[in-house]
C-alpha angles and dihedrals in degrees: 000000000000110000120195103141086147084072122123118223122217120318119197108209113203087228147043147183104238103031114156105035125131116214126182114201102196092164145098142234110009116303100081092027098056088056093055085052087059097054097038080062093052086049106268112147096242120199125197124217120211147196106237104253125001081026120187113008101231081075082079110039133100140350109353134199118207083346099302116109120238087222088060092049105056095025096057090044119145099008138102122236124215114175114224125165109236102192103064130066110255091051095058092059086047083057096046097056090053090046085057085047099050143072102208131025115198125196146152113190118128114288108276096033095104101046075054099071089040091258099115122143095254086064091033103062092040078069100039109016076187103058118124115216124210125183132173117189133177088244107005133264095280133038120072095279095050082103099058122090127245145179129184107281087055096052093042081056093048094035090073096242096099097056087061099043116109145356122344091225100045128060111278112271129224098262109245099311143352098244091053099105083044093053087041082053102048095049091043080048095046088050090040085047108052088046083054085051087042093050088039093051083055109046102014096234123120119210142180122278105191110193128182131211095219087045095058096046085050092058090052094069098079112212102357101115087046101051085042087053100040102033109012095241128154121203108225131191112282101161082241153037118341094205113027146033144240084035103136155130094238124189117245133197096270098058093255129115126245123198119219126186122191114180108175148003085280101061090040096066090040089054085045103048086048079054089057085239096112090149079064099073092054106052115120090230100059102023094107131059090230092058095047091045079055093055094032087146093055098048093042090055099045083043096047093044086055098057102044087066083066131066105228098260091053091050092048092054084044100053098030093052087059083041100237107159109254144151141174124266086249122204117205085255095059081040099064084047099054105120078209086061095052101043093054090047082234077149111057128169124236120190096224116194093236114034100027132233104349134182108234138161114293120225107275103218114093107199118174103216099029110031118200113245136177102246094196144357113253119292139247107244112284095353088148095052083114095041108051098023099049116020079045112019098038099225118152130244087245106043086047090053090052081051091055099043096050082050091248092129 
C-alpha cells in the first residue's frame, strides 16, 4: 500500500502568472493536453473540448480506479469540459464563438482535421487576428510524412532515441516510457506558446506554432546529429554513457542500484580516492576521460565490485561525504518515502470526485510571486456546459437542452 501521509493537499493561491488567459483544448490523449495542464498551473482558464459522450479518450486508457482512469485524473487536471461535436455544423459555430472568445487553441489531430471541420487557421484568425494556434502532430504540418499517423512509441523510433536505447548486444528497448515524445511535446508546446503570447502582446497578431512529436524527441539527443556531421560517427546502444565513465547505474549489498556520474578528471579521482584507491586516479592509463570511455568495461566492473561490497546508504554517505554525484535507482514506492520529496511537496494530494483523495505529480515551476497550483481536479465531460455556454456564451437552458439532445453538445 502506497503511504504518503507527509503529502500536502491543494493549496489556492490569490494570484497567478497567467491570469486572465483564455485556452481552448480542443485534443485529444495526452501531447496538446499536457501542455494545457501546464498553463492551467501558471493560472490560464483551460477548457476542455469533448467529444459528447465517451468524451476524450484519455478518459479510457490505462490503468483506472472506480472507472475513472489515472491518466484522466491527473492529465485533465485544472480545466473545465465542456462537450461540443465538432464535426456538425452547428458545432463548429459553437466553436467559433469560443475561438473569438480565446488566446490560445491546442490541438493534436492529424494535419488537415481541423480545416475538415471548416476550423482551419485561415477562418479562424479573420474571427480572432489574435489567436494563437498550436498544433502537435506525429510528423509536423508540412514534409511528405506530415499525413501519417504517430504516438509516442513511433516518434520516439523515428526520433532516433530508441535506436540507442539499451544493450548492443540486445534488441533496442522502448526508452523509459511510451508517452515520453508526447510529454517532450507538450513542454516544447507550453514554451513555444507563451513567446507566441509574448509576440502577440507586442504586436497584437496570433500565429500558428506546429510541434512534432518526433521533432521534440530529436532535440533531446544532444549532439548526435553533430558527432554524426562532423565525425561519422553513429551512436550506437552501450547500456550506458556515450561520453564518460564511470557514468553508470551500478548494483549495491543490499540488492539495490546506485547511479554515478562521473563528468570529468575531477569527479574520477574524487570516486577513486572514496574507493581507497587513491593511486587509481592517477594511473596513466585511466587519467583521462577519453581513456577511461575507451575501457568503459574495465572501469564499470572495478566500479561495480566495489559497490556491491556497500548497502546503498553506506554507499551514499560514502559517496556524498568526497562529493561524487550519485543517487539512488529510485522505484515510485522509494519514491513516496524520500524525506527530499517531501520536503519539496513534488507529491500533492488532489480529492478527486471520483477516486477519492489521491497522491499525483505537483507542478513543477516553482515561481515566487506567483506560485503554480492545480485549480481543480479533472472534470466530468462536459461538467461546465451551464457554465460556459450559458453564463458566457448566453445561450438559454432550453436552447442548451435542444443542443444536447441533437448531440451537439
Amino acid at each position: 500500500m502506497a503511504r504518503a501521509e507527509h503529502l500536502p493537499s491543494r493549496a489556492q493561491q490569490p494570484t497567478t502568472a497567467l491570469q486572465g488567459l483564455r485556452v481552448l483544448d480542443l485534443a485529444t490523449f495526452i501531447a496538446a493536453p499536457f501542455c494545457g495542464s501546464l498553463l492551467a498551473e501558471l493560472g490560464a482558464d483551460v477548457v476542455k473540448v469533448e467529444q459528447p459522450g465517451d468524451g476524450d479518450s484519455m478518459r479510457h486508457l490505462g490503468e483506472k480506479v472506480n472507472g475513472r482512469a489515472l491518466f484522466w485524473a491527473l492529465e485533465a487536471r485544472g480545466r473545465r469540459s465542456i462537450s461540443l461535436n465538432l464535426r456538425v455544423p452547428r458545432g463548429q459555430d459553437l466553436a467559433l464563438e469560443l475561438i473569438r472568445r480565446s488566446d490560445i487553441v491546442l490541438e493534436n489531430f492529424r494535419p488537415g482535421t481541423l480545416e475538415r471541420w471548416n476550423l482551419g487557421y485561415d477562418r479562424l484568425r479573420t474571427i480572432n487576428p489574435a489567436l494563437i494556434l498550436l498544433r502537435i502532430s506525429a510528423y509536423g504540418q508540412t514534409g511528405p510524412y506530415a499525413d501519417r499517423p504517430g504516438f509516442g512509441r513511433v516518434a520516439q523510433a523515428f526520433g532516433g532515441l530508441t535506436y540507442i536505447a539499451g544493450f548492443p548486444d540486445r534488441p533496442p528497448v522502448l526508452p523509459g516510457s511510451a508517452t515520453l515524445a508526447d510529454y517532450a511535446a507538450g513542454l516544447f508546446s507550453a514554451t513555444a506558446a507563451l513567446a507566441a503570447k509574448q509576440y502577440r502582446d507586442r504586436t497584437g497578431r496570433g500565429q500558428v506554432v506546429d510541434v512534432s512529436l518526433f521533432e521534440s524527441i530529436f532535440r533531446l539527443t544532444d549532439v548526435m546529429a553533430l558527432a554524426y556531421d562532423a565525425l561519422g560517427l553513429v551512436r550506437e546502444r552501450n547500456g550506458s554513457h556515450a561520453h564518460a565513465a564511470p557514468h553508470n547505474h551500478y548494483p549495491t549489498r543490499d540488492g539495490k542500484w546506485i547511479a554515478i556520474a562521473c563528468t570529468n578528471d575531477r569527479l574520477f579521482r574524487r570516486l577513486a580516492t572514496a574507493m581507497g584507491e587513491a593511486d587509481w586516479g592517477a594511473d596513466v592509463e585511466f587519467d583521462t576521460m577519453e581513456k577511461r570511455a575507451a575501457r568503459r568495461a574495465i572501469v564499470d566492473a572495478r566500479v561495480g565490485a566495489w559497490t556491491g561490497r556497500y548497502t546503498l546508504a553506506e554507499l551514499r554517505e560514502r559517496l556524498d561525504r568526497a562529493e561524487v554525484p550519485n543517487g539512488p535507482i529510485s522505484s515510485i514506492a522509494d519514491i513516496f518515502e524520500d524525506p527530499h520529496y517531501a520536503a519539496r511537496e513534488t507529491l500533492i494530494r488532489i480529492d478527486d470526485p471520483v477516486i477519492g483523495p489521491v497522491a499525483m505529480h505537483a507542478p513543477v515551476f516553482r515561481l515566487s510571486e506567483t506560485p503554480a497550483q492545480i485549480q481543480r481536479p479533472a472534470p466530468e465531460v462536459g461538467e461546465h456546459n451551464r457554465e460556459v455556454y450559458t453564463d458566457e456564451l448566453g445561450i438559454e437552458a432550453e436552447e442548451l437542452e435542444h443542443l444536447r439532445a441533437k448531440g451537439v453538445i
